[in-house]
C-alpha positions as CSV (number, residue, x, y, z in Angstrom):
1,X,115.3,92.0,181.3
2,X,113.3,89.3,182.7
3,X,115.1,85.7,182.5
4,X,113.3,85.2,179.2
5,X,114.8,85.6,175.9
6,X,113.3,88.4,173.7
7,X,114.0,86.4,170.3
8,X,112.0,85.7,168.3
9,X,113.3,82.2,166.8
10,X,112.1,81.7,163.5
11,X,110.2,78.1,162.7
12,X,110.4,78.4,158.8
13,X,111.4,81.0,156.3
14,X,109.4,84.5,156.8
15,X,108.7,86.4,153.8
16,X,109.8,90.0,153.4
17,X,106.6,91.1,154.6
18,X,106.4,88.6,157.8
19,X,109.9,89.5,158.7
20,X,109.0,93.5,158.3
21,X,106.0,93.4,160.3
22,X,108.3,91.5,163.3
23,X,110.8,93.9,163.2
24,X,109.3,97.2,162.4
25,X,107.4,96.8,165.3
26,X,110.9,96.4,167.6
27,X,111.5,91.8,167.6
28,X,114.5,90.5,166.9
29,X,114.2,87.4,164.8
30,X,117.0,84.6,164.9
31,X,116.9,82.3,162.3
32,X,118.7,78.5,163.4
33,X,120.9,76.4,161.7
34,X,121.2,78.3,158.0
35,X,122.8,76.3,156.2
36,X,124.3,78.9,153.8
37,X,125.6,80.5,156.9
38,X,127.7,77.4,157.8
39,X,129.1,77.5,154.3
40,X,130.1,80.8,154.9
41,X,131.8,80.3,158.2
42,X,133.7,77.8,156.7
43,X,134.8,80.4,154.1
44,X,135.7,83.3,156.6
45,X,137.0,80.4,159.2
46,X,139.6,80.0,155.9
47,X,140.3,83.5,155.6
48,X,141.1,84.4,159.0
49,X,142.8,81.3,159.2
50,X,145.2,82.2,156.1
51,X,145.7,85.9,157.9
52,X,147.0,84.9,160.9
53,X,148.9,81.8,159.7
54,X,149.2,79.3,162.6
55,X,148.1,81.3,165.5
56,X,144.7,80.8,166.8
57,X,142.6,83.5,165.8
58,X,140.7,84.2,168.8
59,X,143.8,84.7,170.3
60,X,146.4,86.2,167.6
61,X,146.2,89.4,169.6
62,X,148.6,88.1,172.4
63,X,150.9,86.8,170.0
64,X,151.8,89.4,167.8
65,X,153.0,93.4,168.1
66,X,149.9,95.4,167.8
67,X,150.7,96.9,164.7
68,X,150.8,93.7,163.1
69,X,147.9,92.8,164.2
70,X,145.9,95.5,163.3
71,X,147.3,95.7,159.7
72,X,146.1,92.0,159.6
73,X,143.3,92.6,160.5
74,X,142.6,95.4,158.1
75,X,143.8,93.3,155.4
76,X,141.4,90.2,156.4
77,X,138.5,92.6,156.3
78,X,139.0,94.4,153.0
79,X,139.8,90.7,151.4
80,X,136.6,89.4,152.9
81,X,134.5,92.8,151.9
82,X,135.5,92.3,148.0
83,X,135.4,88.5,148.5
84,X,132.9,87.1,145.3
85,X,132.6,83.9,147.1
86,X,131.4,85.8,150.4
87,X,128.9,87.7,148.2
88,X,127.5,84.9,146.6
89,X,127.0,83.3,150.3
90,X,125.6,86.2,151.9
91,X,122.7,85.9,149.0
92,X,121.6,82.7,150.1
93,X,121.8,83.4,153.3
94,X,119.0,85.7,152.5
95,X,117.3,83.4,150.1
96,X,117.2,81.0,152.6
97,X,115.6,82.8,155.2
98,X,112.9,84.3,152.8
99,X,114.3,87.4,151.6
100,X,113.8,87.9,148.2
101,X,116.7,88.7,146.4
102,X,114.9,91.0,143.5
103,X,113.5,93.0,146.2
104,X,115.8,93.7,148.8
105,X,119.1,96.5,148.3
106,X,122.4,96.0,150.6
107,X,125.5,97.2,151.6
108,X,129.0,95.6,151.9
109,X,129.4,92.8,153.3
110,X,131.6,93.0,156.5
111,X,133.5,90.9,158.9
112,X,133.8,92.4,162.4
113,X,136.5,91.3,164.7
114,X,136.7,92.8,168.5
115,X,139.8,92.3,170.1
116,X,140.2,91.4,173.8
117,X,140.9,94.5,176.0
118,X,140.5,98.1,176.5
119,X,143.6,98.6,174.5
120,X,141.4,98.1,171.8
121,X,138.3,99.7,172.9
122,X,137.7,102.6,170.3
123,X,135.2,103.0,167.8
124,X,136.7,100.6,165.3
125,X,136.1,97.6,167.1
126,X,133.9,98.3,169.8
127,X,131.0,100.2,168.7
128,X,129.0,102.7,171.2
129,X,125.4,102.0,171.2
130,X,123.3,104.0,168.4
131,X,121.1,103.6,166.3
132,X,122.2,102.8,162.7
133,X,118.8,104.9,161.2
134,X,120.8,108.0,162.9
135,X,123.0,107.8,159.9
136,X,121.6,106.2,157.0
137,X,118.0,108.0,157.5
138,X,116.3,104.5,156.3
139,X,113.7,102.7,158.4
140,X,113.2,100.1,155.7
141,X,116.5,98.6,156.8
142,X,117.4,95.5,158.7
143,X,120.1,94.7,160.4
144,X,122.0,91.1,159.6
145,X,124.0,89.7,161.9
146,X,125.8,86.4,162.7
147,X,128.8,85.3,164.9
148,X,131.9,83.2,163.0
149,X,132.8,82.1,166.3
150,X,131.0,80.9,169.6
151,X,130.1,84.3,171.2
152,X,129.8,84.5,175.1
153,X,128.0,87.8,176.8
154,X,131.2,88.6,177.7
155,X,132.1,89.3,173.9
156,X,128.5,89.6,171.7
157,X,126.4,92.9,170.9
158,X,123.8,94.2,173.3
159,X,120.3,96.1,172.9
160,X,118.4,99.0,174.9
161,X,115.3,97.3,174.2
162,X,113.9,99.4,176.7
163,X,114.7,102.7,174.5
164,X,112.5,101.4,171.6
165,X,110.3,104.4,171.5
166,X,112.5,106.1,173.8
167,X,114.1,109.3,172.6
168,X,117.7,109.4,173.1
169,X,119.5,112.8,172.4
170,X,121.9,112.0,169.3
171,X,124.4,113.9,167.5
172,X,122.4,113.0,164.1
173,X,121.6,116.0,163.1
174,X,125.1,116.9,163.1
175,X,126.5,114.2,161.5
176,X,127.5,113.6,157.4
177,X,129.3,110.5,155.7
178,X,130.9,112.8,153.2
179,X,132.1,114.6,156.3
180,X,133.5,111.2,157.3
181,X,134.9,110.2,154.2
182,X,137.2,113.8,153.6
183,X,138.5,113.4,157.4
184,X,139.3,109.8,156.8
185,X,141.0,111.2,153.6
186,X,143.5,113.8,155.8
187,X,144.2,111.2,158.2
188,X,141.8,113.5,160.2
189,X,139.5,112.7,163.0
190,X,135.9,112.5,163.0
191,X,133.5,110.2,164.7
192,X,132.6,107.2,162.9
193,X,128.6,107.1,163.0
194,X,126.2,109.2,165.5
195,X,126.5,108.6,169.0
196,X,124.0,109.8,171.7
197,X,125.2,112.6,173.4
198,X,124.9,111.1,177.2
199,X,126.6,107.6,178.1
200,X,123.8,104.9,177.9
201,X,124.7,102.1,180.1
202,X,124.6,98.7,179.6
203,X,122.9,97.4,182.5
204,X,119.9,96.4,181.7
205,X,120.6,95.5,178.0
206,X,119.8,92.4,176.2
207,X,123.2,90.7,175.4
208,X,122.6,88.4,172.1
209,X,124.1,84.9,172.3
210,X,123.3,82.7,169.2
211,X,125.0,80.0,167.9
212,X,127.4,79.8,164.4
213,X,124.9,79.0,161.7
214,X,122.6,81.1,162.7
215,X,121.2,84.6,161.7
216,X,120.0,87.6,163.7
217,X,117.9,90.3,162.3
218,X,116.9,93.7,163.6
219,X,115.6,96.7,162.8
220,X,118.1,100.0,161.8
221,X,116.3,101.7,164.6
222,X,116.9,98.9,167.4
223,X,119.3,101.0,170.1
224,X,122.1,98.5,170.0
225,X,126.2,98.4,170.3
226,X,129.4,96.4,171.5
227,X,129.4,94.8,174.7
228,X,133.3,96.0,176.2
229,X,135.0,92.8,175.4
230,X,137.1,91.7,178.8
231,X,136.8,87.9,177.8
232,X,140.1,87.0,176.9
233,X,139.4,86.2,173.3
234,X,138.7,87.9,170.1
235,X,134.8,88.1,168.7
236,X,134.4,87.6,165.3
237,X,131.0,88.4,163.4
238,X,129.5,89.2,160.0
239,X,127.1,91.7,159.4
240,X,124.8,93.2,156.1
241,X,122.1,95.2,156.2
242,X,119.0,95.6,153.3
243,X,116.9,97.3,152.2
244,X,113.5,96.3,151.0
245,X,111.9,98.0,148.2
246,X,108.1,97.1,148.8
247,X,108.1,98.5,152.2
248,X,109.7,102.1,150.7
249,X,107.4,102.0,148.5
250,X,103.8,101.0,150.5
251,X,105.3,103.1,153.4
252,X,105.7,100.6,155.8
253,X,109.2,101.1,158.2
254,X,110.5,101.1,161.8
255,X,109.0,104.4,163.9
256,X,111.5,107.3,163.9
257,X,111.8,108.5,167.8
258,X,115.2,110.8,167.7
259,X,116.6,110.6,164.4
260,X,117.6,113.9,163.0
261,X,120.2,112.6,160.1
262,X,119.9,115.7,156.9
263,X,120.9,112.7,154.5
264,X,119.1,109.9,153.3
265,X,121.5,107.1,152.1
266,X,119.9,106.1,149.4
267,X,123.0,105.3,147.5
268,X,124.7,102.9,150.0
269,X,122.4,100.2,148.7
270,X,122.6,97.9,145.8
271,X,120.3,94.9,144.3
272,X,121.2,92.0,145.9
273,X,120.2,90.0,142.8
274,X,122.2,92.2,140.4
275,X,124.0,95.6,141.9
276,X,121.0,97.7,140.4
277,X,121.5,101.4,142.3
278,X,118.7,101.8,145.1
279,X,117.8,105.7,143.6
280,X,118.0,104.0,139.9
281,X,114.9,101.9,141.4
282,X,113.2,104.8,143.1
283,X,113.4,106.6,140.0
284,X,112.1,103.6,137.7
285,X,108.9,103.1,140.1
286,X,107.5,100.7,142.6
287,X,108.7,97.6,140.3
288,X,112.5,98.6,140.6
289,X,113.2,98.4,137.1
């Protein structure tokens, strides 16, 4: 990359159709200083906090036996997930930014946390680059993501701009959430989302550094992963994705270069206004209900 930042920073809200048109076409858009957002760092800033008692999160890891740490950490997430106050924040996030609540479907809400170290280096906290349309099979979706803590590019996510409308082999075709879900049940290993089936390396990527409070979006087709996390503290982020209906329906969606996914996961996605099924919509026409 040239010393220029590819962002796209956002002057004012961008309707559902602005926003798809920027990142359809392969921008990332960061939206500054959402207010909502700060609310809700405040709220996951208490949640961590409560988890890991008086230690400083960033740093927990070098404070407690591993095991304890990562059932912590586990526990902080799944509180967070089925948190009522999180959901209701992560709504006006996307009100805020112009996303219309009525129109767009999401998934869970989650709160990523990378440890320090190559000790911790596996796909649970540091994610291999991929694409997520290699799983879900959606290129309506966009990608939310927003850091609780300062992130430095020593600890943020990266993206292979570059492989855009690049083809990169993928184990896609191969690859089934059901599968993942009966593994997970025998305690039985199985990788976690499609992976390209050659290392893609990391030089040359853009490594995202926004501030807390604000928003990145991105397209489900962006090539994008962990950076390896050597900096001596923690990264904690948060991280949606949606759906918008409009765009399913007019056709309008990211390009698919290499995705081979058998599934569409229709069913992952819920009304953000109300928890209305995404295939309950499909089925009910173009007005969603």
């Amino acid at each position: 990359m040239s010393g220029t930042s590819p962002l796209h920073v956002a002057q004012r809200p961008l309707t559902d159709r602005e926003r798809g048109e920027r990142v359809y076409r392969g921008e990332l858009i960061v939206f500054k200083n959402v207010a909502a957002m700060t609310r809700l760092i405040a709220v996951a800033d208490g949640l961590i906090r409560e988890a890991f008692t008086t230690l400083e999160p960033e740093a927990a890891q070098f404070h407690l036996e591993r095991d304890d740490y990562l059932e912590r950490i586990e526990d902080l997430r799944k509180t967070y997930g089925k948190s009522a106050e999180v959901k209701s924040l992560c709504r006006a996030v996307l009100e805020e930014v112009g996303a219309d609540p009525e129109r767009n479907y999401w998934d869970r809400r989650h709160l990523r946390i990378q440890p320090h170290g190559a000790a911790f280096a596996d796909a649970h906290y540091t994610l291999d680059f991929h694409r997520d349309s290699w799983a879900s099979n959606l290129y309506q979706q966009t990608n939310w993501w927003a850091p609780i803590y300062p992130v430095t590019h020593e600890r943020t996510i990266a993206f292979r701009l570059d492989c855009w409308s690049e083809e990169v082999a993928n184990t896609s075709a191969g690859w089934d959430i059901e599968a993942l879900r009966a593994h997970r049940a025998r305690g039985a290993p199985y990788p976690l989302l499609p992976l390209p089936t050659e290392p893609v390396a990391l030089e040359g990527a853009y490594r995202a550094v926004i501030e807390p409070g604000d928003v990145l979006c991105f397209s489900s087709a962006h090539l994008h992963g962990s950076v390896p996390n050597e900096s001596g503290r923690a990264r904690f982020s948060t991280e949606f994705r949606t759906v918008n209906l409009d765009d399913m329906w007019e056709g309008r969606g990211a390009p698919n270069i290499d995705g081979h996914a058998p599934h569409t996961a229709f069913d992952w996605f819920r009304r953000a206004s109300d928890g209305k099924a995404l295939p309950d919509a499909l089925d009910q026409g173009a007005d969603g209900n």
